[in-house]
C-alpha positions in Angstrom: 0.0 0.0 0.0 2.7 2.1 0.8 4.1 2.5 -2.8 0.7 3.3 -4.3 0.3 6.1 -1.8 3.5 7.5 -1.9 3.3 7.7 -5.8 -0.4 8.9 -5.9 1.8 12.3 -3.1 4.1 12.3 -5.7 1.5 13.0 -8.5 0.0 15.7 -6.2 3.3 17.3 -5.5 4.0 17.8 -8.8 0.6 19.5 -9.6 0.7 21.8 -7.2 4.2 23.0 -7.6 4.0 23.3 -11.5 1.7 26.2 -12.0 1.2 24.8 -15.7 0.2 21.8 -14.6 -2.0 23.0 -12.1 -4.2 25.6 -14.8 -4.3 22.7 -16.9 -6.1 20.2 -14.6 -8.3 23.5 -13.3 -9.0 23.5 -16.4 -9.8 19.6 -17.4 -11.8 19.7 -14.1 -14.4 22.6 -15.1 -15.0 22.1 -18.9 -17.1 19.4 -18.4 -19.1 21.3 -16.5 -19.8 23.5 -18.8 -21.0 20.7 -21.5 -23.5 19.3 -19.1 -24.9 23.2 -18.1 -24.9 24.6 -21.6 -26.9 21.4 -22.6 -29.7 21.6 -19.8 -30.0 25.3 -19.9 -30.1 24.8 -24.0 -33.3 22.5 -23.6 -35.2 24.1 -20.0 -38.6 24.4 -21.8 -38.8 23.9 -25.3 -43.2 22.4 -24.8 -43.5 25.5 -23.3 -42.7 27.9 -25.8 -45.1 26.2 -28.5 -46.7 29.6 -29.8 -43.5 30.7 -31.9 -44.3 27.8 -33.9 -46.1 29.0 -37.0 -48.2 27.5 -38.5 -50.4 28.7 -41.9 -54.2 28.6 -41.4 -56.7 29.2 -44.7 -60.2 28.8 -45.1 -61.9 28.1 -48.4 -65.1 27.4 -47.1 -68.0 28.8 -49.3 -70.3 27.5 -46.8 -74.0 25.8 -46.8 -77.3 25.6 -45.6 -79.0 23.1 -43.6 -83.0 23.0 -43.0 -83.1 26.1 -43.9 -80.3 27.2 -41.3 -76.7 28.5 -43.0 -73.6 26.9 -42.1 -69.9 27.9 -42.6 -67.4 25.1 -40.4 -64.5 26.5 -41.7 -65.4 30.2 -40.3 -66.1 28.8 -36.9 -62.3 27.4 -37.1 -61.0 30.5 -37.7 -62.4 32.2 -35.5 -61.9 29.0 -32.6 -58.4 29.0 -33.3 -58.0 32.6 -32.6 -58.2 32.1 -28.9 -56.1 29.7 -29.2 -52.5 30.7 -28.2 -51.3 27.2 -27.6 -49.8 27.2 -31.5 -48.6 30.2 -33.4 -51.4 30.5 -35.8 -50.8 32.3 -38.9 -54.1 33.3 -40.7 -53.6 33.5 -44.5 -54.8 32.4 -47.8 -54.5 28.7 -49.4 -51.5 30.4 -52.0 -49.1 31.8 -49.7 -49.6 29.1 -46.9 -48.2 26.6 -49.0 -45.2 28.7 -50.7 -44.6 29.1 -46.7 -44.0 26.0 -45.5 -42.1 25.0 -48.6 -39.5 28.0 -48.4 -39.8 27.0 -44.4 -41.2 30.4 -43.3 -43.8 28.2 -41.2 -43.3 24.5 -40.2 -47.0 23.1 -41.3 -50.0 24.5 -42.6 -53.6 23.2 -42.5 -56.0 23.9 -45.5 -60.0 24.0 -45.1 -61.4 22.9 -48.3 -64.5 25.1 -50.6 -66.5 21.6 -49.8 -65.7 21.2 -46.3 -69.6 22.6 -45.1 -71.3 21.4 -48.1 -70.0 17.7 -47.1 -70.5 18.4 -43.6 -74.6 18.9 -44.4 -74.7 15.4 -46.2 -75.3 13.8 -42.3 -78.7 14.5 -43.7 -78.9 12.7 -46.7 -78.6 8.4 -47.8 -75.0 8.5 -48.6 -73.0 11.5 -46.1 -69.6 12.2 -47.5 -66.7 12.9 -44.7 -65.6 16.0 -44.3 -61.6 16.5 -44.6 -59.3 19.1 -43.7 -55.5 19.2 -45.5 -52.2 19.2 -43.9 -49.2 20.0 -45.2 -45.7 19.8 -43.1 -42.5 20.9 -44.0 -40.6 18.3 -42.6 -36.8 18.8 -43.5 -37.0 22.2 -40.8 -36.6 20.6 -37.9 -37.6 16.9 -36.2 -39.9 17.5 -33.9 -41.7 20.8 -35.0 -43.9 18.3 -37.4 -45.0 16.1 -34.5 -46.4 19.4 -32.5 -48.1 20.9 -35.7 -49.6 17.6 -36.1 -50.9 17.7 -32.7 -52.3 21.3 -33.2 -54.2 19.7 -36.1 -55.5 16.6 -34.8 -56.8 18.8 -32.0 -59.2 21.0 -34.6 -60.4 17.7 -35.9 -61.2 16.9 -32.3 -62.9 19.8 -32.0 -65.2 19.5 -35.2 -65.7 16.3 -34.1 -67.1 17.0 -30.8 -69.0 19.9 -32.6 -70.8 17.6 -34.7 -71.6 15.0 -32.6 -73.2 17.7 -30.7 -74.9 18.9 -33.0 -76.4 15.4 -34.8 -77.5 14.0 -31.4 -79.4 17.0 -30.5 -81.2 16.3 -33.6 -82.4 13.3 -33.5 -83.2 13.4 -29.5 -85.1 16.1 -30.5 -87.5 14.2 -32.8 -88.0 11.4 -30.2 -89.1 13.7 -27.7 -91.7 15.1 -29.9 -92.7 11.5 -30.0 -92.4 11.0 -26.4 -94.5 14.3 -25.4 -97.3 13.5 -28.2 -97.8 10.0 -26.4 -98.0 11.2 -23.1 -100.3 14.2 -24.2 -102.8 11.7 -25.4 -102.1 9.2 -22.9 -105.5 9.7 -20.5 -107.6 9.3 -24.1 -105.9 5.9 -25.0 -105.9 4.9 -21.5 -110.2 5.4 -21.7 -110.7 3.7 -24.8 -108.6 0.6 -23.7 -110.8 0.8 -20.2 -114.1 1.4 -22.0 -113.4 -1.7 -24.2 -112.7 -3.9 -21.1 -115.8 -2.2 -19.8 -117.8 -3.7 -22.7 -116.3 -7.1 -22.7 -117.2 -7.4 -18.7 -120.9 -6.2 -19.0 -122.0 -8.1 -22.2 -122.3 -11.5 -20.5 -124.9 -9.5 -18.1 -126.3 -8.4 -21.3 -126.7 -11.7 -23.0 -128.2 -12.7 -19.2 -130.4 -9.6 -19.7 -132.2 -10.9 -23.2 -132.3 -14.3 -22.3 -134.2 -13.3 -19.3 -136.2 -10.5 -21.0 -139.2 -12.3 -20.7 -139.7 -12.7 -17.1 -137.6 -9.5 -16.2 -138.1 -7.1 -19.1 -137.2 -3.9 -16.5 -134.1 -5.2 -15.4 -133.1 -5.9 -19.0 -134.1 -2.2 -20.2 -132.1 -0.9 -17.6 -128.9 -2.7 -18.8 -129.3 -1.7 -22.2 -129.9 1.7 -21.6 -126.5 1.5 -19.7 -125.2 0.1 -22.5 -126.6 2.9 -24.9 -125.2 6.0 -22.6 -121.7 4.6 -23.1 -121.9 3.9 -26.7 -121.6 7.5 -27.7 -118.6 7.9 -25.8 -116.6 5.1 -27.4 -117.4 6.1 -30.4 -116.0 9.2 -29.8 -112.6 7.6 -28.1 -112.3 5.2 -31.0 -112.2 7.9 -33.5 -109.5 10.2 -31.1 -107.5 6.9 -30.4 -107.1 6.0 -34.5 -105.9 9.8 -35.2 -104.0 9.6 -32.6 -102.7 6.3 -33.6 -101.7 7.4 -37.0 -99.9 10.5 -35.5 -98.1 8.1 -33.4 -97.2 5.6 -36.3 -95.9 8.7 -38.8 -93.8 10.3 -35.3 -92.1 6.5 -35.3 -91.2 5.9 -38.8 -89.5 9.6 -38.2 -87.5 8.3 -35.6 -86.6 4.4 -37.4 -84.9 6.6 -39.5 -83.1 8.8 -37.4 -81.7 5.9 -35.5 -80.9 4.3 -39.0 -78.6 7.8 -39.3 -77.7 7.7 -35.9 -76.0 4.2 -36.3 -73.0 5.6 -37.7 -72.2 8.0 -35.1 -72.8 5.2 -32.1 -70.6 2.7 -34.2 -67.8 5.5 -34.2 -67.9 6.3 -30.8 -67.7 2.6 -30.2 -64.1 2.7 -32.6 -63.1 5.8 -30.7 -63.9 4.1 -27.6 -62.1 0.5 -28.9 -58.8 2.8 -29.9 -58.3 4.2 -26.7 -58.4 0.9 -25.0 -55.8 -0.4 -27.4 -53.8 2.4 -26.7 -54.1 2.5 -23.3 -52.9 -1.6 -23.2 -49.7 -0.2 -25.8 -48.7 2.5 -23.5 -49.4 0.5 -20.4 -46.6 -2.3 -21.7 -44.4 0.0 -22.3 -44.5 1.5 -18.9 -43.6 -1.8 -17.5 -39.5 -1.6 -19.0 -37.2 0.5 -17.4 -35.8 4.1 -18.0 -38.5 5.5 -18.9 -38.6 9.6 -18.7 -41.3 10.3 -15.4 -42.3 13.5 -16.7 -43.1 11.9 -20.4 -44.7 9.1 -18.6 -46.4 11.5 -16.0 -48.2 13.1 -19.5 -48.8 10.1 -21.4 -51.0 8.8 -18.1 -52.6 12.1 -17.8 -54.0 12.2 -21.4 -55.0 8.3 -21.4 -56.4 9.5 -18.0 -58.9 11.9 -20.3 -59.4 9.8 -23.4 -61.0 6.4 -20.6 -63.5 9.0 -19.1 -64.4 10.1 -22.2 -64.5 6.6 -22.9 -66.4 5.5 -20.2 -68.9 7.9 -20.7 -69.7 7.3 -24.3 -70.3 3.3 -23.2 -71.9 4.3 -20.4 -74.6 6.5 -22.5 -74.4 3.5 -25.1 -75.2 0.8 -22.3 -78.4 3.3 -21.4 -79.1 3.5 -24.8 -79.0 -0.2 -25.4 -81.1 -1.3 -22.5 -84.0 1.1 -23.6 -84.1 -0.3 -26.5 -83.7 -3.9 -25.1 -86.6 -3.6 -22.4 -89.3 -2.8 -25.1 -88.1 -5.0 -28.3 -87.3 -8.0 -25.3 -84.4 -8.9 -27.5 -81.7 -10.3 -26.0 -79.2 -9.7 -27.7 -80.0 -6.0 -27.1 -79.7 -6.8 -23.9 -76.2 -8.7 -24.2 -74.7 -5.9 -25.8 -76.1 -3.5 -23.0 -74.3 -6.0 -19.9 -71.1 -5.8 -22.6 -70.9 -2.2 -22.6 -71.5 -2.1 -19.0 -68.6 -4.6 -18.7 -66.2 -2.2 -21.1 -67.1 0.3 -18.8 -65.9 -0.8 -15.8 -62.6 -2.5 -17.5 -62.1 1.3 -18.7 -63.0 2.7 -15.1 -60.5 0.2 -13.6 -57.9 1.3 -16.2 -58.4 5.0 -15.5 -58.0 4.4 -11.3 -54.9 2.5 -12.4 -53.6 5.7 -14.6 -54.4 7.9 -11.9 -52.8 6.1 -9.5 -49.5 5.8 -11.3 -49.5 8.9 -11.7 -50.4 10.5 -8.0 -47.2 7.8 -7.7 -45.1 9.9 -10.0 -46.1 13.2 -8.2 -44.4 11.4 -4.8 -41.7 10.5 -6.7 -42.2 6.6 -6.2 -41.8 3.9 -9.1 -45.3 2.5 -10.3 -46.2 -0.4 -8.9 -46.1 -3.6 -11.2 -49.8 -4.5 -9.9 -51.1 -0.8 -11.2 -49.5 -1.2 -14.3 -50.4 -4.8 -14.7 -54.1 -3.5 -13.8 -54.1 -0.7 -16.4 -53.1 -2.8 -19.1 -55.6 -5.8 -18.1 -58.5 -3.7 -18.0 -57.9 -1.7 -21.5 -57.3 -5.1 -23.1 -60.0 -7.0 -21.9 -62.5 -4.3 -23.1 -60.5 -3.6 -26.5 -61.6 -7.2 -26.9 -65.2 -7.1 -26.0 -65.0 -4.3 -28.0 -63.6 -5.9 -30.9 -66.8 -8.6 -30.7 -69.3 -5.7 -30.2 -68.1 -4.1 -33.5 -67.6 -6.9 -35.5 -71.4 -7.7 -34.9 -72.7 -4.1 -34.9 -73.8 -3.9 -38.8 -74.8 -7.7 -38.9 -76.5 -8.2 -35.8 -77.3 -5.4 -33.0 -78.2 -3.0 -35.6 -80.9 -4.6 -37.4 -82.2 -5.6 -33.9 -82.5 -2.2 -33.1 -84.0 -1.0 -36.2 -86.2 -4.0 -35.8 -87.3 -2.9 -32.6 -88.3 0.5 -34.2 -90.1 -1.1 -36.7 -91.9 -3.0 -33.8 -93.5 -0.5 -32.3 -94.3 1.2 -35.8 -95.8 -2.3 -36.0 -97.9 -1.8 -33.0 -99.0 1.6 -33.7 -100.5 0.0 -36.8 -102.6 -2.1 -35.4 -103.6 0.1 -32.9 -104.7 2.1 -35.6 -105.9 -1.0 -37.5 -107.7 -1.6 -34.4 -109.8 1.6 -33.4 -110.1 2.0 -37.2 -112.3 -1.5 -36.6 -113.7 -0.3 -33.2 -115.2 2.4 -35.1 -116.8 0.1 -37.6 -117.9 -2.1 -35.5 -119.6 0.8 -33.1 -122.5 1.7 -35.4 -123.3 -1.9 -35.5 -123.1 -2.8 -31.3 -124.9 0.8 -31.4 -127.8 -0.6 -33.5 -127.7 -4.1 -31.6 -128.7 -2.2 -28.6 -131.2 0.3 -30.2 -132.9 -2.6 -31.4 -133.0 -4.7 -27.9 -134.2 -1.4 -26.3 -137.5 -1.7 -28.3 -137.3 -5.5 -28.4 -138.1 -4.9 -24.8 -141.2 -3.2 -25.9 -142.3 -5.9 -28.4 -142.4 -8.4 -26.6 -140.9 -11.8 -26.3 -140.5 -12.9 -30.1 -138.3 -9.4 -30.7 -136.0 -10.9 -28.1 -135.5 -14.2 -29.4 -134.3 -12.5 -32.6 -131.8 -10.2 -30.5 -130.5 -12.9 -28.7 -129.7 -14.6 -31.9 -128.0 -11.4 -32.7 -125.8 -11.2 -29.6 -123.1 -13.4 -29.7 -121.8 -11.6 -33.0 -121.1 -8.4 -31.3 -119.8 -10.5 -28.7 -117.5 -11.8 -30.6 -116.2 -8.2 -32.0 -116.0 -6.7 -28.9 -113.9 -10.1 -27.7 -111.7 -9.7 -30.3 -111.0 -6.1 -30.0 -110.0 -6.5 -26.1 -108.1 -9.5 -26.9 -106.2 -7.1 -29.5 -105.2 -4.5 -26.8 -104.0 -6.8 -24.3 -101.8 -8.4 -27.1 -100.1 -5.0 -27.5 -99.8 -4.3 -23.6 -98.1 -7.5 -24.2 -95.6 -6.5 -26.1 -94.7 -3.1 -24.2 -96.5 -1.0 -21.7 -97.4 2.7 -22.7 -95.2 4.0 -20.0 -92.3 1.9 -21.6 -92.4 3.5 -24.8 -92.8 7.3 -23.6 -90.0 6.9 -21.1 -87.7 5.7 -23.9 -88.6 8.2 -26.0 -88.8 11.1 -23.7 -85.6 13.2 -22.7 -84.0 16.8 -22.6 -82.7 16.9 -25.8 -80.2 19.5 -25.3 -79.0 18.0 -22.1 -78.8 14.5 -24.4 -76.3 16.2 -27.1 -74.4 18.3 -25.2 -73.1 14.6 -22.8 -72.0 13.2 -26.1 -70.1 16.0 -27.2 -68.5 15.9 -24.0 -68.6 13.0 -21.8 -66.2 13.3 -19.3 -64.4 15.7 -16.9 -60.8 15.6 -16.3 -59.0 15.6 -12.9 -55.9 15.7 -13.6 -52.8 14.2 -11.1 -49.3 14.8 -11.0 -46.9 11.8 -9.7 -43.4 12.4 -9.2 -43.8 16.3 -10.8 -40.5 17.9 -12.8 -41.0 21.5 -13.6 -39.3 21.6 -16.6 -37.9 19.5 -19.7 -34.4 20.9 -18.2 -34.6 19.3 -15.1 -35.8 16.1 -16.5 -32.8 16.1 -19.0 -30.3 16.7 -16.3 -29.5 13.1 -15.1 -28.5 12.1 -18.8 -26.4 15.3 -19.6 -25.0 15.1 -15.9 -24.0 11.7 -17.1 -22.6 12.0 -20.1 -20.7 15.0 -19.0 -18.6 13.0 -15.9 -18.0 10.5 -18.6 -16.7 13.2 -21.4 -14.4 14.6 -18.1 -12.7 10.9 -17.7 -12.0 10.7 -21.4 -10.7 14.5 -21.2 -8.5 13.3 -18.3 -7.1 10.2 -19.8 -6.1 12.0 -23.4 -4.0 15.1 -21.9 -2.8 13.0 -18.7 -0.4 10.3 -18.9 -1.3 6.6 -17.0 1.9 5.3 -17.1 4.4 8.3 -14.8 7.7 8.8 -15.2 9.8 6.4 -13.2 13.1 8.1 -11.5 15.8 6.4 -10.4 15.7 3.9 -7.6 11.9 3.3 -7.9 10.7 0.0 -7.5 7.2 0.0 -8.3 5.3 -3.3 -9.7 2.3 -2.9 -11.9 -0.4 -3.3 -9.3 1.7 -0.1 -7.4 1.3 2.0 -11.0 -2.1 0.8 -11.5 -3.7 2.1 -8.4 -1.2 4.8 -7.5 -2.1 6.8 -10.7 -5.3 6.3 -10.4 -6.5 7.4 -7.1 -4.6 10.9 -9.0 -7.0 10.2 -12.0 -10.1 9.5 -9.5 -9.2 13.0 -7.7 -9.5 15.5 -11.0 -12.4 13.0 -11.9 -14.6 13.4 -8.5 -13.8 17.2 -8.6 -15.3 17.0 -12.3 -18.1 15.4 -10.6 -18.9 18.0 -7.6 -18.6 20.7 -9.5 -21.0 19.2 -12.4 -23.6 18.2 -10.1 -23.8 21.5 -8.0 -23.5 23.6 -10.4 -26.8 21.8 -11.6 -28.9 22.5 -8.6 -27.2 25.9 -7.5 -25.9 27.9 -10.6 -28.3 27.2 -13.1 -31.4 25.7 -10.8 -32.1 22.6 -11.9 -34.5 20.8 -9.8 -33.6 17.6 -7.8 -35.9 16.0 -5.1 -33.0 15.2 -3.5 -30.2 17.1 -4.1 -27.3 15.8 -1.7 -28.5 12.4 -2.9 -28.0 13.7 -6.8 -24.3 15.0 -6.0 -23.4 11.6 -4.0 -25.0 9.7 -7.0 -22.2 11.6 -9.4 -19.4 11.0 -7.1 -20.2 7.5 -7.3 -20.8 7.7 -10.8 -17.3 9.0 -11.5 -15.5 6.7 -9.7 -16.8 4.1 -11.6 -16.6 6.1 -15.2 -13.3 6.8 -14.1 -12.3 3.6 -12.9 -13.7 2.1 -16.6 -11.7 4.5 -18.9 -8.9 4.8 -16.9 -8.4 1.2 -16.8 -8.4 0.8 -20.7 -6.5 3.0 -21.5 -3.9 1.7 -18.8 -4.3 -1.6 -19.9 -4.8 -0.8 -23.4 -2.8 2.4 -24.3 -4.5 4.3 -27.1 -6.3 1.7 -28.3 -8.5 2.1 -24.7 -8.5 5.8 -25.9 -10.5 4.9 -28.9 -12.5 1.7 -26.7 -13.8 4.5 -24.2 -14.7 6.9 -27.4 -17.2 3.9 -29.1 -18.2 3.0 -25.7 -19.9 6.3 -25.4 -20.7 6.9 -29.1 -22.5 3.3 -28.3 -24.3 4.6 -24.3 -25.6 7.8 -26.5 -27.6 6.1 -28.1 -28.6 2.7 -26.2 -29.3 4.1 -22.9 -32.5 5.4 -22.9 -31.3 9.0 -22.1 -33.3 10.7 -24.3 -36.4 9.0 -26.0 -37.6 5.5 -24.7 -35.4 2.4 -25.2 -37.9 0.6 -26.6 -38.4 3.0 -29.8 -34.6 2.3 -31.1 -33.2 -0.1 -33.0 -33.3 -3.9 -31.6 -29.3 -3.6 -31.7 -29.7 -0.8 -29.4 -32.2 -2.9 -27.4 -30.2 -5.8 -27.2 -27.5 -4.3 -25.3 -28.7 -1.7 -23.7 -29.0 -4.1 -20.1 -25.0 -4.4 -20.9 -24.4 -0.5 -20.2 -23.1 1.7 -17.5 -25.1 4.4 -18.9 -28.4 2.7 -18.8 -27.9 2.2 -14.6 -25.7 5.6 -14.3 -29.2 7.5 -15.6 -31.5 5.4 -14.1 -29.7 6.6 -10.6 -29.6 10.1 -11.4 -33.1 10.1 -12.4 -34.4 8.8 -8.5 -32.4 11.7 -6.9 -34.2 14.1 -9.7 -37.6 12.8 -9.5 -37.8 11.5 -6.1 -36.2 8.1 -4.7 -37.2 4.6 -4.5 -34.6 3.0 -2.8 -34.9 -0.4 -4.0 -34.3 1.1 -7.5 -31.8 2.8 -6.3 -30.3 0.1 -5.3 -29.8 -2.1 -8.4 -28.5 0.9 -10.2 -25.3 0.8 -7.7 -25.4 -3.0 -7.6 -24.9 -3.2 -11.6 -22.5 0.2 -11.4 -20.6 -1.6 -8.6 -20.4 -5.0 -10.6 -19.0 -2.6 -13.3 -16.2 -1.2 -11.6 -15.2 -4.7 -10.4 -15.2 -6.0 -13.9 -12.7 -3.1 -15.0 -10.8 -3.3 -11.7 -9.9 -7.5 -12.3 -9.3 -6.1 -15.9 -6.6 -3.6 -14.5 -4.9 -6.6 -12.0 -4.3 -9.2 -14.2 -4.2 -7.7 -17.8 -2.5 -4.6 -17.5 1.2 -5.9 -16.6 1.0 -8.8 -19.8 -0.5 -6.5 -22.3 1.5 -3.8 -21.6 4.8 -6.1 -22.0 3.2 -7.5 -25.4 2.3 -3.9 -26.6 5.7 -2.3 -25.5 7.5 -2.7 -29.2 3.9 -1.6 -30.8 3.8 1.3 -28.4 8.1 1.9 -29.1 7.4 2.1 -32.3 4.7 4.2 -33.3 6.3 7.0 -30.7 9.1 7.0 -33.8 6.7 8.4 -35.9 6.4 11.8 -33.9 2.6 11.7 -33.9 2.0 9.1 -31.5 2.6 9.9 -27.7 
């Protein structure tokens, strides 16, 4: 020990009494600094300075009229996106948007066609035409300008979207509550006729009784038919309101079969939307699960799949309402099926959006998801992307038509009410003139009755059949049923679907910048640029006077503890000038300076002990081993996006652990992370260190004549 100390005092001695030697390790020991401060103060909030980024905006809309009403989409963008600061919009014509974003005066520019409200209107017709919008992107500027332009446009399709849905809903709910008001209006007259029928059907046994007995009791039976004879009149007069109020009822229905038959579309979409974000959500959710994964880009993935599963859950939930309506008065079951699916989907989604919300409020404490809240968010989003997948595959083929077929049933049953009074008002004049005639049989006597009595069981029969009629349709749905499906606010309806759900949003493990968040990997990367620094002006091998005895081991370890000095000074200064002279944020910032001491002892331990072992070869070893960390380590975009190279051995890297433990102290520690970060950057150090021991003294004797020999040239040291 004694000679690797005394030659490590020697090294120190000679810095500090050789002023040139002393400015230059000053210097070696602050310019990676500046690399790793230049670089986070280069990138502090680039997201949040979105509204330099132009982008061209022209409307060619000439506009249409619907029902009367006129319509211009592409004005209402216009005039949206002028309260909207979150882009730098750039309000021109179609001409000199485009010549911008090819001569790269704006990065992307979005084109509203002269069609664009004319196709919007065809909702209306047989055969509706989509609407599109045009985007053009300039994509040679820059590499990520395009993908925030695109975002800015994909949000004004959102927003049409919404719009619209809006819009067609309130539409059609409209229409069925006409229905649903009309019926109850005239739900006391249908509700008489049906009782005055059943009236009928439960005297005309006594009347039958009456005739047969005229004979001995001619008063009694006089009495019952005049009974009979004050109510006629009135069911006449409800048999005529009930069939114009049944064809009212049957021309209000066929509206409304084909509104649904338009609305079909619109609930199938949702349906996709609704099926997307679940496949989504289970792709984002895998990819949570692998390590070194940016928090803060995690944090905002979560908190948008957070918004798109209540929207989603909404939208199912309003479908499962819509479904079981529809289900309790057709009584088909597959109606009903689809309504316990969607209720299913719902609460997978629900379950999904706790789990998102939970990994996130996790974030905010700076803790690492749990596996089980990851595990859940994925389970739920792919067990309802695949009821969803069944539900959509049959929608055209089977719940469709069931629905439409359930409109057409109670279209059905309007028709035969109407069919029905229709009858009950032919068939009145001729019960009427039964009982005129048994009135003044009364009066003439026995042999009148018999013929009335022969008489009688034909308008029996009519008004049996008519009650048996209106007890079939009760059969097949109450009246309360079929107003309380068809009743609603509309307005109240339309404006849900447009917008389903709320957000609430929570932050886990919060970063306040992009700055910040970058830190650990430029921290990183600059300790590492400082050992290579170190290792190309500074010599590993010293200059051995005479009398000096030291063995390999004694070089090895004496020069290094000099190298591991200027290294954990490169290190200090890196990480507090971090937090202190440009105000990076760290959760834990003594933690996040001990991390890059650590950090460079093992960097320094790595390089150093190549090029000791190696000479300049280990020079050029320690250059392609961070050319190769750069890009394998997950610094900057998620690992699992590169190249399956990159993948493969980016477990093999001290970068991929030396990030990973920079990131706890940034975002907020858990220590059993922590901990296998230092376990593999230990095991890495060891690995270089037996390197150094048993390598270093046989390579350097078979490299001596290699290493003689290219100093000849006078370009080599």
């Amino acid at each position: 020990m004694k000679p690797i100390f005394r030659l490590y005092a020697r090294d120190i001695s000679g810095i500090v009494r050789n002023w040139a030697a002393l400015i230059t390790i000053l210097g070696l020991i602050c310019l990676p600094s500046l690399y790793a401060w230049f670089n986070i103060k280069g990138s502090w909030d680039p997201y949040g300075n979105t509204s330099g980024l132009a982008v061209a905006v022209a409307s060619n809309d000439k506009g249409a009229t619907i029902r009367g009403q006129a319509l211009n989409a592409g004005a209402e963008i216009i005039e949206s996106l002028h309260s909207n600061d979150k882009i730098g919009w750039v309000f021109t014509d179609e001409q000199q948007a485009l010549k911008g974003v090819k001569h790269g005066d704006y990065y992307a520019s979005i084109i509203i066609p002269d069609n664009f409200s004319s196709r919007i209107a065809t909702v209306l017709n047989d055969k509706p035409i989509q609407a599109e919008i045009e985007y053009f992107v300039n994509e040679k500027i820059n590499a990520v300008s395009p993908k925030i332009a695109a975002s800015g446009a994909s949000g004004i399709v959102q927003q049409i979207r919404s719009t619209f849905i809006k819009t067609a809903n309130g539409a059609i709910f409209s229409l069925l509550n006409e229905v649903g008001v009309e019926l109850e209006k005239e739900k006391p007259t249908i509700e008489n006729t049906r009782n005055l029928v059943f009236k009928l059907e439960e005297l005309f046994p006594d009347l039958q009784d009456a005739v047969r007995t005229a004979s001995d009791d001619a008063g009694k039976a006089e009495q019952i038919v005049k009974k009979a004879n004050e109510a006629l009149p009135t069911a006449v007069s409800l048999a005529n309101d009930g069939r114009q109020l049944a064809e009212r009822v049957n021309g209000l229905l066929a509206e409304s079969s084909q509104a649904f038959d338009r609305l079909a579309p619109s609930i199938k979409q949702d349906l996709e939307l609704v099926n997307a974000t679940a496949k989504s959500v289970a792709d984002i959710a895998a990819g949570l699960k692998t390590s070194g994964i940016d928090p803060e880009q995690a944090k905002k993935a979560l908190t948008a799949l957070s918004t798109r599963l209540a929207t989603a859950i909404r939208i199912t939930s309003s479908a499962a309402s819509l479904f079981g309506k529809l289900a309790d008065l057709t009584g088909r079951s597959g109606l009903a099926d689809a309504r316990t699916k969607l209720n299913q989907i719902s609460a997978r989604l629900d379950d999904s959006r706790k789990a998102a919300d939970q990994i996130v409020q996790a974030i905010d404490r700076g803790e690492e998801p749990a596996k089980e809240l990851l595990d859940k968010l994925e389970e739920g989003a792919s067990k309802a992307s695949a009821v969803l997948d069944d539900l959509l595959g049959r929608f055209d083929s089977e719940l469709k038509p069931q629905i439409l077929k359930g409109l057409g049933k109670a279209q059905t049953a309007a028709q035969n009410a109407n069919r029905l009074f229709q009858q009950a008002a032919a068939d009145m004049p001729g019960i009427e003139s039964l009982l005129r005639h048994a009135s003044k049989g009364l009066g003439f006597g026995r042999d009148a009755l018999t013929q009335i009595e022969k008489k009688m069981p034909v308008a029996k029969t009519k008004i049996d059949s008519l009650a048996a009629r209106i007890r079939q349709l009760e059969k097949e749905g109450s009246l309360e049923e079929v107003i309380d499906l068809l009743r609603n606010n509309a307005q109240r309806e339309s404006a849900f679907f447009a917008e389903p759900v709320l957000l609430k949003e929570n932050r886990l493990y919060p970063i306040p910048n992009y700055g910040s968040a970058m830190s650990p990997f430029f921290s990183t990367m600059s300790i590492w640029v400082g050992a290579l620094l170190l290792v190309s002006l500074l010599s590993t091998d010293p200059h051995l006077r005479d009398g000096d005895n030291f063995r390999s081991h004694h070089i090895y370890f004496g020069r290094f503890l000099t190298f591991l000095t200027a290294s954990l000074l490169q290190s200090a200064l890196i990480t507090t000038g971090d937090i202190v002279l440009i105000g990076a944020y760290a959760s834990d910032a003594l933690s996040f300076v001990l991390f890059g001491l650590l950090l460079s002892f093992v960097f320094m331990l790595i390089v150093y002990t190549l090029v000791s072992v190696f000479g300049n070869v280990g020079k050029a070893l320690a250059i392609v081993l961070l050319v190769l960390q750069l890009a394998a380590s997950g610094g900057t975009f998620p690992i699992q996006v590169a190249l399956p190279f990159f993948q493969a051995i980016h477990p093999f890297l001290p970068f991929t652990y030396a990030i990973s433990l920079m990131r706890e102290a940034v975002g907020g520690i858990l220590w059993d992370v922590a901990r296998m970060d230092m376990l593999a950057l230990i095991t890495f150090a060891a690995v270089a260190l037996l390197i150094g021991l048993f390598l270093k003294a046989p390579i350097n004797r078979l490299s001596a004549g290699f290493v003689r020999k290219a100093k000849e040239s006078d370009l080599i040291h």
